[in-house]
ZAMARGU-4260 file (C-alpha; in steps of 0.2 Angstrom, whole numbers, plus 5000, padded with zeros to 4 digits):
<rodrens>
0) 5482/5204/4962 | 5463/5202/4965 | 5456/5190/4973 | 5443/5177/4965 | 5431/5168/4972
5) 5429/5154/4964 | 5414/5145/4976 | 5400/5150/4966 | 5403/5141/4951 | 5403/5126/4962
10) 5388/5131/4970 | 5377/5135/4953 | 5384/5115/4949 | 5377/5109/4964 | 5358/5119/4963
15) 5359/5113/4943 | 5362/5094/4949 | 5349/5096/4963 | 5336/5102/4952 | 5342/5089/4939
20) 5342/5074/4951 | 5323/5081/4957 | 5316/5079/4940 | 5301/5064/4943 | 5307/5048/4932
25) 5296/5041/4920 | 5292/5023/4925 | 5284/5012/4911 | 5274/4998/4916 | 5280/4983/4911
30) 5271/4968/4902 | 5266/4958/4920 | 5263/4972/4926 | 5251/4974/4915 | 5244/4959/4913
35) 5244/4959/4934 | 5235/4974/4934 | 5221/4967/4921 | 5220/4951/4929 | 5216/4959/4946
40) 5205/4973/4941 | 5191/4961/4945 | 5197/4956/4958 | 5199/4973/4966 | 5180/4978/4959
45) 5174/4965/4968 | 5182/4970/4983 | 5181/4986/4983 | 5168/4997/4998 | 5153/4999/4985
50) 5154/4981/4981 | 5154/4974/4998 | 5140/4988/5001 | 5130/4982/4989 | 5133/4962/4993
55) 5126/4966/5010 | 5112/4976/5006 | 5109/4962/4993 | 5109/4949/5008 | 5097/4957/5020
60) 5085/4964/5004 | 5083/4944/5000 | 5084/4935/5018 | 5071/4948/5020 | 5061/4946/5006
65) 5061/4926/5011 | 5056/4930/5029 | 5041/4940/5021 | 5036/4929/5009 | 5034/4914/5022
70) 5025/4924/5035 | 5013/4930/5020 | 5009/4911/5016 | 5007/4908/5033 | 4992/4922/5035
75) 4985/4916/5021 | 4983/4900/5028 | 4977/4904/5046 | 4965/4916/5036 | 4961/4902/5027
80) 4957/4891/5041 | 4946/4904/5052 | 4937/4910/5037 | 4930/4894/5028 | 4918/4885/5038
85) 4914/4868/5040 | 4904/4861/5024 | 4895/4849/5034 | 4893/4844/5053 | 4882/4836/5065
90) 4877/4837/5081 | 4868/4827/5093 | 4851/4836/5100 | 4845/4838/5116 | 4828/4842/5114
95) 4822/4860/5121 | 4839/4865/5121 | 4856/4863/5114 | 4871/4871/5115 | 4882/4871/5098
100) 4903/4869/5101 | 4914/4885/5101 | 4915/4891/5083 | 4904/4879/5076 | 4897/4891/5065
105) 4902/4906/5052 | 4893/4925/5055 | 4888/4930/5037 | 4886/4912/5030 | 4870/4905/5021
110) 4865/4888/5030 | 4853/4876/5026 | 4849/4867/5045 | 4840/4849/5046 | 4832/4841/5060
115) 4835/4821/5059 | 4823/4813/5068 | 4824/4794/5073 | 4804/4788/5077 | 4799/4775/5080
120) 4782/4767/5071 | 4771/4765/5088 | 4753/4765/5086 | 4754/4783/5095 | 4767/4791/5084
125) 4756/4785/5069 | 4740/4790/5076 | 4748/4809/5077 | 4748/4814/5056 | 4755/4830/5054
130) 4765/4839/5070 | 4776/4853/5070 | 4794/4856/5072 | 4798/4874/5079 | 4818/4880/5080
135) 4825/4896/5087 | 4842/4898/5084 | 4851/4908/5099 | 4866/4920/5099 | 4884/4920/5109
140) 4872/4932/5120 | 4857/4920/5121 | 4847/4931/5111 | 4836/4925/5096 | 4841/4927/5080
145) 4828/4917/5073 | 4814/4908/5074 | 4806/4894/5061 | 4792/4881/5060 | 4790/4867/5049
150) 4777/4851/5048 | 4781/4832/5050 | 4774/4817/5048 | 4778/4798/5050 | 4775/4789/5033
155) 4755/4780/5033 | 4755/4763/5029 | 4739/4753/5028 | 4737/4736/5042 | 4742/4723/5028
160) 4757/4733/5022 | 4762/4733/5040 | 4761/4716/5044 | 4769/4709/5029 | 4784/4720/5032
165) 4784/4714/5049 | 4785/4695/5044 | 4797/4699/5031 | 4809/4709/5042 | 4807/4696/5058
170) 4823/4688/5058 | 4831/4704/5056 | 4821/4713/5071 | 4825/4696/5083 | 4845/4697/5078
175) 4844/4717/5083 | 4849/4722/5066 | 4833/4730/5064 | 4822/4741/5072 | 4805/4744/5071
180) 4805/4765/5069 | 4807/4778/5055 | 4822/4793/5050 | 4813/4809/5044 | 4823/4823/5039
185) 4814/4841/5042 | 4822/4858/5033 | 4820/4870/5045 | 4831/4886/5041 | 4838/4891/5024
190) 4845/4906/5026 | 4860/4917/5032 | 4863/4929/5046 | 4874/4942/5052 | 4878/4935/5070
195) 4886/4916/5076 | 4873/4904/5081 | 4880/4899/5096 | 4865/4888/5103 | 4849/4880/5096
200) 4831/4876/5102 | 4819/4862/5095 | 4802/4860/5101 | 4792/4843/5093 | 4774/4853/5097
205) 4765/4838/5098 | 4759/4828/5112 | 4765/4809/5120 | 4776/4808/5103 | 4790/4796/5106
210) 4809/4800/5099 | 4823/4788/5099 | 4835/4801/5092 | 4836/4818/5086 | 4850/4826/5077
215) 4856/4844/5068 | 4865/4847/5052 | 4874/4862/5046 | 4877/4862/5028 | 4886/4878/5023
220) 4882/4885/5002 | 4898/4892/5000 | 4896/4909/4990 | 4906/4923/4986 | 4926/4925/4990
225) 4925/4908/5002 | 4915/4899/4986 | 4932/4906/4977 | 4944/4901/4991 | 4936/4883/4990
230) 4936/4877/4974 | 4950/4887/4967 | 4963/4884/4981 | 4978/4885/4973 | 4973/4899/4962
235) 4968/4910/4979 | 4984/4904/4989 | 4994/4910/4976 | 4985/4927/4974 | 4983/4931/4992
240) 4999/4926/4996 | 5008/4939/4983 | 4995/4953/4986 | 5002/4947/5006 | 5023/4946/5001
245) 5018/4964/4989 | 5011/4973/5003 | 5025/4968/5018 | 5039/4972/5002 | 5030/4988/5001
250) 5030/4992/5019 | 5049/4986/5020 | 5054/4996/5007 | 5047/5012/5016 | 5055/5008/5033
255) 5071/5002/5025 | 5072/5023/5016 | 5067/5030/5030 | 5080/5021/5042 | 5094/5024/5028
260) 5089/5040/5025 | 5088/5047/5045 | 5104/5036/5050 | 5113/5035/5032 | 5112/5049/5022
265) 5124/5060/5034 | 5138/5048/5034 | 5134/5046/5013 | 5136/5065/5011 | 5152/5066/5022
270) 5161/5052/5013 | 5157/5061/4995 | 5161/5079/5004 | 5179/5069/5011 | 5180/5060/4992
275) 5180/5081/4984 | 5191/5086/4993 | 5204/5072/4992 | 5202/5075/4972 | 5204/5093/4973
280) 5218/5091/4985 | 5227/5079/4973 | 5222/5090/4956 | 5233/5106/4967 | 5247/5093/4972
285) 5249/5086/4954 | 5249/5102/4947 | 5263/5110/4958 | 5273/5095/4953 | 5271/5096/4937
290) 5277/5115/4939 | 5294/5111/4947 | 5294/5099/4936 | 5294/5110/4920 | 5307/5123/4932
295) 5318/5108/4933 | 5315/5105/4915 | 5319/5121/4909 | 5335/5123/4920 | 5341/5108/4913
300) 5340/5108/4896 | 5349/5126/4895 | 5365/5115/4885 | 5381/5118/4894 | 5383/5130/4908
305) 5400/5142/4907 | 5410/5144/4923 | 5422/5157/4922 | 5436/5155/4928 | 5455/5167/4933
310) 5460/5165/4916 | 5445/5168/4906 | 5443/5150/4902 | 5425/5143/4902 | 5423/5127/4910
315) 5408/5117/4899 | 5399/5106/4910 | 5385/5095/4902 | 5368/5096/4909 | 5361/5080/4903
320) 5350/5068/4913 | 5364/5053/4912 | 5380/5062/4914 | 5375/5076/4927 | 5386/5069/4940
325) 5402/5064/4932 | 5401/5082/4923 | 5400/5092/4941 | 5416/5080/4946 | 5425/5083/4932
330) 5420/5102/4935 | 5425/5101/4955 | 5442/5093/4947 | 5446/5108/4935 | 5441/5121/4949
335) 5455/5114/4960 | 5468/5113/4947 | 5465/5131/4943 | 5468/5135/4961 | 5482/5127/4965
340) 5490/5134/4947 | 5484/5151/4955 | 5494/5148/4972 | 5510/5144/4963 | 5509/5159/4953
345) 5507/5170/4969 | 5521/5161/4977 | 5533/5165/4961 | 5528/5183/4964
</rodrens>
């Protein structure tokens, strides 16, 4: 008699099992899982690279945006403090010569300068009338910037007016709190100029005339951006200081893109070259398993596959997804028994 093999069937059972058992399972998400997922998808944006990207560049736009804004308040007020000049401020005279303090006075500011003489009323000073006051104002490099004269004179009074004062005023005069003598007040310069007076020179052009005391004044006529800065003080601060914060925002903004765009935009294109490639990668991988997928698929749902055997029976063997297993046991079973029916016959013979 022939001989039969009767492996193959066997082996066919086995590749239709494998490729059965291969077949990806379908896993439905469950209701938490849902719910999990929903719940933590906040989360998980919140946390994610970009975020964190953003929360830091968020951080270190605003700390710096602080940092600006103070160091922009703080110019204006040390602008503030160099550029407005004193409104009004005395200082003692030497005559001939006197030297102003450091900064005493503003380049480009209109001044009005008076002398403040403290005369007193002695026959000699009366007998004078009319003298003149001359005043040369000197620059840091003791050059003249300008020179002016003006007239003065002690204030006439007639013998009787003079006496009379004098009984009148007497017990003021013996206690001290009182003096004999005159203030005059001469406007010598009205006018602005380029340079910093730095010193100043008076000359009384008048001969044997007595002086208790001499002073100068400075009084500044504000005009222009420093009249503005005075009088509207909170106005300009605000305005100065945002024309300040805008300009250093500005110049931030244009170091921050051009650090980020020498030192980040490599590493930026990198990670979206890395990110393509990953998704293409994964669109090639899912569609090869969606291919042996559909191989499996097809080889499964052929029904019932036939397996021949000595005596022309055919053994079914169910290919569903449940009973795959059971069906290539009961299969394995129904080989055997055929063989060993087959090695009795041949020991009849």
């Amino acid at each position: 008699m022939p001989h039969h093999s009767l492996t193959r069937p066997s082996l066919d059972i086995t590749r239709v099992h494998q490729r059965q058992t291969s077949k990806p399972t379908n896993t439905i998400p469950t209701k938490v899982d849902t719910a999990m997922d929903t719940l933590l998808a906040p989360l998980r944006a919140a946390s994610s690279k970009p975020a964190r990207r953003a929360y830091i560049t968020t951080f270190l736009l605003t700390t710096s945006a602080t940092f600006l804004l103070l160091i922009a308040a703080a110019t204006y007020i040390a602008f503030y403090m160099n550029y407005i000049p004193d409104l009004s401020h005395r200082h003692t005279l030497h005559l001939q010569y006197s030297k102003l303090p450091p900064a005493a006075t503003k380049p480009n500011q209109h001044y009005t300068i008076t002398l403040h003489l403290h005369l007193p009323t002695t026959p000699s000073n009366l007998a004078l009338g009319n003298f003149m006051t001359s005043i040369t104002l000197l620059s840091p490099t003791n050059s003249a910037i300008t020179t002016s004269r003006r007239p003065a004179t002690l204030t006439h009074r007639t013998p009787l007016l003079e006496t009379l004062d004098t009984l009148l005023r007497a017990p003021l005069y013996l206690t001290g709190l009182q003096s004999q003598s005159e203030r005059l007040d001469v406007a010598l310069v009205d006018a602005s100029f380029p340079q910093q007076i730095a010193a100043v020179k008076v000359v009384l052009e008048a001969e044997a005339v007595g002086v208790y005391g001499a002073e100068i004044e400075f009084t500044a006529r504000l005009q222009g951006l420093r009249w503005w800065m005075w009088n509207r003080r909170v106005l300009t601060f605000l305005v100065a200081t945002a024309l300040f914060w805008g300009f250093e925002v500005g110049a931030m903004a244009v170091v921050w893109w051009a650090v980020w765009s020498y030192f980040g935009g490599g590493g930026k294109a990198e990670e979206e070259e890395k990110e393509g490639r990953e998704r293409v990668g994964g669109g090639e991988a899912e569609g090869e398993g969606e291919e042996l997928y559909a191989d499996d698929e097809e080889t499964g749902t052929e029904g019932e596959i036939k397996v021949k055997e000595e005596e022309g029976r055919e053994i079914a063997v169910d290919s569903g997804l449940g009973s795959m297993s059971e069906s290539a046991s009961s299969s394995r079973a129904r080989v055997a028994e055929a063989g060993q029916r087959r090695r009795r016959s041949r020991g009849k013979d």
